[in-house]
C-alpha positions, 0 to 999 in steps of 0.5 A: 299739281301741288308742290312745296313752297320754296322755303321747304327743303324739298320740292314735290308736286301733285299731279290732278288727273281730272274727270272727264265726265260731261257733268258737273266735274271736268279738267281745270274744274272750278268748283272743288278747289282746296280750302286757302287756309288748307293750302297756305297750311300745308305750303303747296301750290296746285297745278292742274292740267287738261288730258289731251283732247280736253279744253285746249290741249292737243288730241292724241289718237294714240294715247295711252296710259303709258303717254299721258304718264309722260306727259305728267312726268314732262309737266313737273319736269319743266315746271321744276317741281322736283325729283319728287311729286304727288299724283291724285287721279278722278275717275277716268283720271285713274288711268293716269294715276294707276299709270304713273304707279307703273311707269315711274314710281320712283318720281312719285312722293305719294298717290290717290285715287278718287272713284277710278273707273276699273277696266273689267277686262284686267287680267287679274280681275276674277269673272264674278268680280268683274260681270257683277260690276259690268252688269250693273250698268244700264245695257247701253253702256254695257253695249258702249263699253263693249265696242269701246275694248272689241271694236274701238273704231266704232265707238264714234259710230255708236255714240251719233248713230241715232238706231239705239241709245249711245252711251249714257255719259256721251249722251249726258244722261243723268238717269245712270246717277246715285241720288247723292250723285243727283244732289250734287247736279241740281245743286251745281244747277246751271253753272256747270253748263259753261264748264261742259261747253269749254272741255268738250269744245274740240268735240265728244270723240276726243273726249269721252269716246277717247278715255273709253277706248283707253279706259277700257282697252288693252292695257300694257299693265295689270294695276292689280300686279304692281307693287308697294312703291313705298316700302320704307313708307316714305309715301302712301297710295290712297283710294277713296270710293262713295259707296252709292257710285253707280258708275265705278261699283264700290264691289271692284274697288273693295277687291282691288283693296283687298289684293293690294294691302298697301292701298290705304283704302276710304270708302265713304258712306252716303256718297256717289261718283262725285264724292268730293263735292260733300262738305271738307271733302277735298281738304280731307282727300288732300289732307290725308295724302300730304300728312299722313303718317306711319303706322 
């Protein structure tokens, strides 16, 4: 979360909805924070906070995206961060932040997305638009995708049994990487290890088997059906998407953009699911969403 400093007059807050991905990125991540300067610029603090199941939160089996916007709008409330904050969500984030567009956009001070992952199975997502990005993946994951939104009660199943190859991010398979993707890895090098070990630390089924089940399950809500929560642009959504993500392909978020004219969308040329790890990105990404203004 990012908040004001106390000498503003109003108090708001950003609420990080991190990844979840067993590599080089993860929950309190340590490795893209925001620039001091930027931070003593705008006046904020930051806050982030670790989704259930993750480090040493609490598992919740019945999570949705519905209660992991509660626990958000629980955070800001007992951290007296304001009748208002701002909301940013990274990939499997996004179900958080898409969440928190439904559930309480009146709390919400402005919103972004970066590299969300897209439930193919939303209702308003055409059949073109969602077997071409289904069939991007590697059959694997297909199969892991699958299983995760038919039959959730299998997904432990799927990803220890040793018959066939289980999920490629359960299974820390690099090979579903971009080449920028790559990059970012081998730069990391060996200081990520210490980072996967602490936010798997309660195990891979209430981590990455848990976002899949609510990443790709039914989903109370349509993100494409919601609404401008910001008709007098007193705030604004942003999706920001590199255009070489072999995880989240950048053909379904271009169509989420293009049905939901008030998402200011940012795709970035060169870059995969780790986008924010180019140079200033994360000044860029936190920049935009505090500053920008009105048409």
């Amino acid at each position: 979360m990012v908040t004001k400093r106390s000498h503003e007059k109003s108090c708001s807050a950003r609420a990080l909805a991190n990844s979840v991905l067993p590599t080089p990125v993860g929950p309190r991540n340590k490795n893209d924070p925001v620039g001091v300067d930027l931070v003593e610029e705008l006046g904020v603090y930051m806050v982030s906070f670790d989704r259930p199941g993750y480090c040493e939160s609490d598992p919740d089996p019945n999570r949705t995206p519905k209660s992991l916007v509660l626990d958000i709008e629980e955070l800001a409330d007992q951290l007296s961060l304001g009748s208002r904050f701002y909301v940013i969500g990274y990939s499997m984030g996004g179900q958080a932040t898409w969440g928190c567009l439904k559930y309480i956009p009146h709390r919400l001070a402005g919103v972004t997305l970066v590299s969300p992952v897209v439930n193919y199975w939303w209702n308003n997502l055409p059949l073109n638009v969602s077997s071409e990005g289904f069939y991007m993946q590697p059959r694997r994951d297909q199969w892991w995708v699958r299983v995760a939104h038919y039959a959730p009660w299998l997904v432990y199943w799927w990803n220890t049994q040793k018959l066939f190859p289980g999920s490629s991010v359960a299974n820390r398979d690099h090979g579903i990487f971009s080449k920028p993707d790559k990059d970012v890895i081998m730069k990391l090098g060996s200081s990520r290890k210490p980072h996967v070990a602490e936010i798997r630390q309660q195990g891979i089924h209430e981590t990455v088997n848990r976002d899949a089940i609510v990443g790709f399950g039914s989903w109370e809500f349509d993100p494409l059906e919601l609404e401008n929560p910001f008709l007098k642009k007193e705030g604004y959504v942003h999706l920001w998407q590199g255009d070489e993500d072999m995880l989240v392909p950048v053909t379904m978020q271009r169509y989420i953009a293009s049905k939901l004219p008030w998402v200011q969308y940012h795709e970035v040329p060169g870059s995969g699911h780790f986008l924010h790890y180019g140079q200033g990105m994360v000044d860029d990404i936190v920049k935009t969403l505090l500053t920008t203004d009105a048409d």
